[in-house]
C-alpha angles and dihedrals in degrees: 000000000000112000089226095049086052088052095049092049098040084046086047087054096050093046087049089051093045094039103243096156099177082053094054104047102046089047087055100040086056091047094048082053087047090051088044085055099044090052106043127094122040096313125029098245131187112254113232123231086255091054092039081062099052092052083053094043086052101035085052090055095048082048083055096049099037086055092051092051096052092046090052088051091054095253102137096168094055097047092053084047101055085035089059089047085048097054086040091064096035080077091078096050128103104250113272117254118241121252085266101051090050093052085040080057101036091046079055089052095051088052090058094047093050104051084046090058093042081227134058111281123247132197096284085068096050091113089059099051096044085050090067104034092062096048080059086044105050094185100310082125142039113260083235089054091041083060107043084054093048091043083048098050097046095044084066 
């Protein structure tokens, strides 16, 4: 089993015996999306450690949305609701990079890029780029944030 699987469900044990409920929920609600994840496609399959960190990633982003929709609508409550689940799970993730190491990465990036082209890229290779910022980057940053920093540094 994936160490960080183990952890989830030993950390959703311990919420359910002290009665953190937000906890809770929010740690359920990610393993049934783990499960969701392991059992999908043609064989159920065990997630690695690696693939466990992109459903969070992307449980903690619809938490996020989910929170600026409510708020939007006027439901308080429910926003503070989805933005305490989203701080919960934070808690997995590798810490974020700072607005400098992700231009020091991306400007790698570009490099590659570029020796690969024979030439500096342009907009048109912005895929490219973007592609190999975010191997450097292995969900340290938001892919949004990934791409404001590669339009950036192409735009310069």
């Amino acid at each position: 089993m994936a160490e960080l699987k183990a952890r989830l469900q030993a950390d959703l044990t311990a919420a359910i015996k002290n009665r953190e409920t937000v906890r809770a929920g929010a740690l359920r609600m990610t393993l049934a999306a783990i499960t969701t994840e392991e059992v999908s496609g043609k064989a159920a399959r065990e997630l690695s450690d690696d693939e466990v960190l992109k459903v969070i990633t992307r449980e903690v982003k619809k938490r996020r949305e989910a929170a600026e929709a409510f708020a939007g609508a006027g439901r308080a409550e429910q926003a503070e609701l989805e933005r305490s689940e989203s701080k919960v799970l934070e808690d997995y993730l590798p810490a974020q990079l700072s607005d400098d190491e992700l231009a020091a990465l991306v400007a790698e990036a570009v490099a590659e890029v570029e020796a690969g082209l024979g030439d500096k890229p342009g907009p048109k290779q912005m895929g490219q780029v973007i592609k190999a910022a975010n191997a450097k980057v292995a969900g340290r940053a938001e892919g949004g944030r990934v791409a404001a920093a590669v339009k950036a540094a192409l735009a310069s």
